[in-house]
C-alpha positions as CSV (number, residue, x, y, z in Angstrom):
1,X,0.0,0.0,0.0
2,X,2.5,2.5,0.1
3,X,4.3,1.8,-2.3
4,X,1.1,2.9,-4.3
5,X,0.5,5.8,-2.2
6,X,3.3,7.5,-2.8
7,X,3.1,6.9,-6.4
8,X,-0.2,8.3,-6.4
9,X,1.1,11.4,-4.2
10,X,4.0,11.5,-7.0
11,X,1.4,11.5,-10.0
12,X,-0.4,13.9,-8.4
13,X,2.5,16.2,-8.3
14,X,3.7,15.6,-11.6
15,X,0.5,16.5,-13.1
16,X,0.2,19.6,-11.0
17,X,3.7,21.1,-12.8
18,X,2.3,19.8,-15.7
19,X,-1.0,21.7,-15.8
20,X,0.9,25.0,-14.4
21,X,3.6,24.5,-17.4
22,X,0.5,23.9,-20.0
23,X,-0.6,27.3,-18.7
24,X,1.9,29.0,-19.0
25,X,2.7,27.9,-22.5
26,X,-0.5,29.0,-23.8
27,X,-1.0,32.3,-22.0
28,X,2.9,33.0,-23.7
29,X,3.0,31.3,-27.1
30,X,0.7,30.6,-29.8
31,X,-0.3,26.6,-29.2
32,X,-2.1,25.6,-31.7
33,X,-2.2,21.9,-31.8
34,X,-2.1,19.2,-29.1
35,X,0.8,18.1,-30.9
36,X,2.6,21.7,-30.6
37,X,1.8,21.2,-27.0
38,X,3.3,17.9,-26.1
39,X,6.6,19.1,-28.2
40,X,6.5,22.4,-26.3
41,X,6.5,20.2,-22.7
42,X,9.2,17.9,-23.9
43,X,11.1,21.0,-24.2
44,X,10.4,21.5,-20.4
45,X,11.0,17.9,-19.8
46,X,8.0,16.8,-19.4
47,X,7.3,13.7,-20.8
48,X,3.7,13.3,-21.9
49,X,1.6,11.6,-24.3
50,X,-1.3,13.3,-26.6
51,X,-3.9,11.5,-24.6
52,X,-2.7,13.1,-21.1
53,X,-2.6,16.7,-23.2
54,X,-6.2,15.8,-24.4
55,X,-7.1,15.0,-20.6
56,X,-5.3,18.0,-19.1
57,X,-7.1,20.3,-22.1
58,X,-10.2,18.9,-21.0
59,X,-9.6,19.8,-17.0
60,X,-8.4,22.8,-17.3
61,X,-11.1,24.3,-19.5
62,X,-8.6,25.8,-22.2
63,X,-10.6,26.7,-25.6
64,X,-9.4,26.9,-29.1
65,X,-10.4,30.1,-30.1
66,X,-9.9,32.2,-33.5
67,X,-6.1,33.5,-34.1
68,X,-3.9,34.7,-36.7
69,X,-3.5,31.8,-38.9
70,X,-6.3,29.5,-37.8
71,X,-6.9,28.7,-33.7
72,X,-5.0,28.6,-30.8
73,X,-5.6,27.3,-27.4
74,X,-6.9,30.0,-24.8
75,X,-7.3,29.9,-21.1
76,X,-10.7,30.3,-19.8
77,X,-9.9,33.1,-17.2
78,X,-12.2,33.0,-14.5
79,X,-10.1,35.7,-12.9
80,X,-11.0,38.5,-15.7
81,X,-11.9,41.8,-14.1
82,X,-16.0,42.9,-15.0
83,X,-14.9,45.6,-17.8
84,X,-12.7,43.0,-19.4
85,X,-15.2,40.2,-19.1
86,X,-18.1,42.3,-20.8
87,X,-15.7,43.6,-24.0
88,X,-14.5,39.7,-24.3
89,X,-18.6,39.2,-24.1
90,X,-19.3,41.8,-26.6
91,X,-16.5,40.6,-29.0
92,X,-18.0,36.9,-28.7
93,X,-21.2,38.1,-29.1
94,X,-20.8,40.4,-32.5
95,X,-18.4,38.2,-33.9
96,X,-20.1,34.4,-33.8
97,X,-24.0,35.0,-32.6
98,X,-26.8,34.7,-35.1
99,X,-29.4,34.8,-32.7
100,X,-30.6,34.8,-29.2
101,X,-34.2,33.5,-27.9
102,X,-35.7,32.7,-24.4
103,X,-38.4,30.1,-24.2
104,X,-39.7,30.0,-20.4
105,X,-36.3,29.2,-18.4
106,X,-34.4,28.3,-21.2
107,X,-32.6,30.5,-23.7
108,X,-31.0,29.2,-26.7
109,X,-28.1,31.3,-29.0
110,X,-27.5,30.3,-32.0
111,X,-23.5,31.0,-32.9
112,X,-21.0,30.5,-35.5
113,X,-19.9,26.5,-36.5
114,X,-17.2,25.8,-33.4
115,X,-17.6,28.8,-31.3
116,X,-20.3,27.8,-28.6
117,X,-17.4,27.2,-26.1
118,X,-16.0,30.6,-26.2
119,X,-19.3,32.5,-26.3
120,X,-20.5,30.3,-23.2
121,X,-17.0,30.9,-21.8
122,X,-17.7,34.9,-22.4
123,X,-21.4,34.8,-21.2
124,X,-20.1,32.8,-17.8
125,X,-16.9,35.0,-17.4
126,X,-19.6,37.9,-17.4
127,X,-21.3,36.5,-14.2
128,X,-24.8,37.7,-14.5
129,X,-26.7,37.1,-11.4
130,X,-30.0,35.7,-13.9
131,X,-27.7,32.8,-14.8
132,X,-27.8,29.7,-13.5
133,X,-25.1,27.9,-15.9
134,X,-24.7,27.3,-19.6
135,X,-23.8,24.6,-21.7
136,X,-21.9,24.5,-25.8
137,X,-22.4,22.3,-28.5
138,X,-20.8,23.1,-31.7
139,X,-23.0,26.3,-32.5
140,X,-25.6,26.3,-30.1
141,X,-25.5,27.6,-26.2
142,X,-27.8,26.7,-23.8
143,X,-28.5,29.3,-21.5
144,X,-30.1,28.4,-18.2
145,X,-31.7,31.4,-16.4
146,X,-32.9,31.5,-12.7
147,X,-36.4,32.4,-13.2
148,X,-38.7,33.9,-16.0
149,X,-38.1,37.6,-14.5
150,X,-34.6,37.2,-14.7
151,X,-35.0,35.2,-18.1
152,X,-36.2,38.3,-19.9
153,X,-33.4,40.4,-18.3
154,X,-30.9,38.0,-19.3
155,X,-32.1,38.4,-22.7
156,X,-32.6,42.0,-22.8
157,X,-28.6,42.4,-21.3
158,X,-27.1,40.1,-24.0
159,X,-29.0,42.0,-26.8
160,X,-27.8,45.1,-25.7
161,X,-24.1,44.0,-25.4
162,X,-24.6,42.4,-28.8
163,X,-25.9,45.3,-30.3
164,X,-23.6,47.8,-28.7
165,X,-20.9,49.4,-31.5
């Protein structure tokens, strides 16, 4: 047993550096590919196969969002500041959303092929107290609201940061 518990302890380490080194790369370079990544931490060391990238991707919430050239992986930031958090919101919003309806509880945009994630990121980074979560498919958020009241402000407060110039 503890032979097994410190290799769990060990693993658990390792994969804590290498999450904060996966941040770090893509908050300083342009990481476009999983690939690019893996090369990037075997420049740093660390070891890793595509299917641990794909894992970490997946836990740390990183996006692939529009960049010179094609995509890039992004960082979610939950830590934005409000006035940064609505201009990334408006920039989602005017640059992939066709459309924005409420039905009851439930409101459903409509956004460019592959950019649901980053304008559900931009819509939860905004923290509107209507919200109660969201969730991205391919081009299609699903937006949860708290009750019908704070439905129709929800609605009315996205339109009016998509429409904003």
């Amino acid at each position: 047993m503890r032979v097994a518990s410190e290799r769990t302890a060990t693993n658990g380490t390792a994969k804590r550096a290498r999450q904060r080194a996966i941040l770090q790369l893509v908050r300083t370079r342009t990481i476009r590919t999983q690939e690019e990544l893996v090369n990037a931490l075997a420049g740093r060391h660390l070891d890793v196969t595509q299917a641990t990238v794909s894992r970490d991707i997946r836990e740390l919430g990183l996006l692939r969002v529009p960049a010179e050239g094609g995509v890039r992986y992004a960082q979610t930031g939950a830590e934005v500041d409000e006035r940064v958090a609505r201009q990334r919101l408006h920039n989602a919003l005017s640059e992939h959303t066709q459309g924005i309806e409420f039905i009851d509880l439930l409101g459903v945009l409509h956004a460019q092929p592959g950019s649901a994630s980053l304008v559900a990121a931009a819509i939860d980074q905004a923290r509107f107290d209507e919200l109660a979560g969201s969730i991205a498919g391919d081009d299609t958020v699903l937006l949860i609201a708290r009750s019908r009241p704070a439905a129709q402000r929800l609605l009315a407060r996205l339109r009016t940061i998509w429409a904003q110039t």
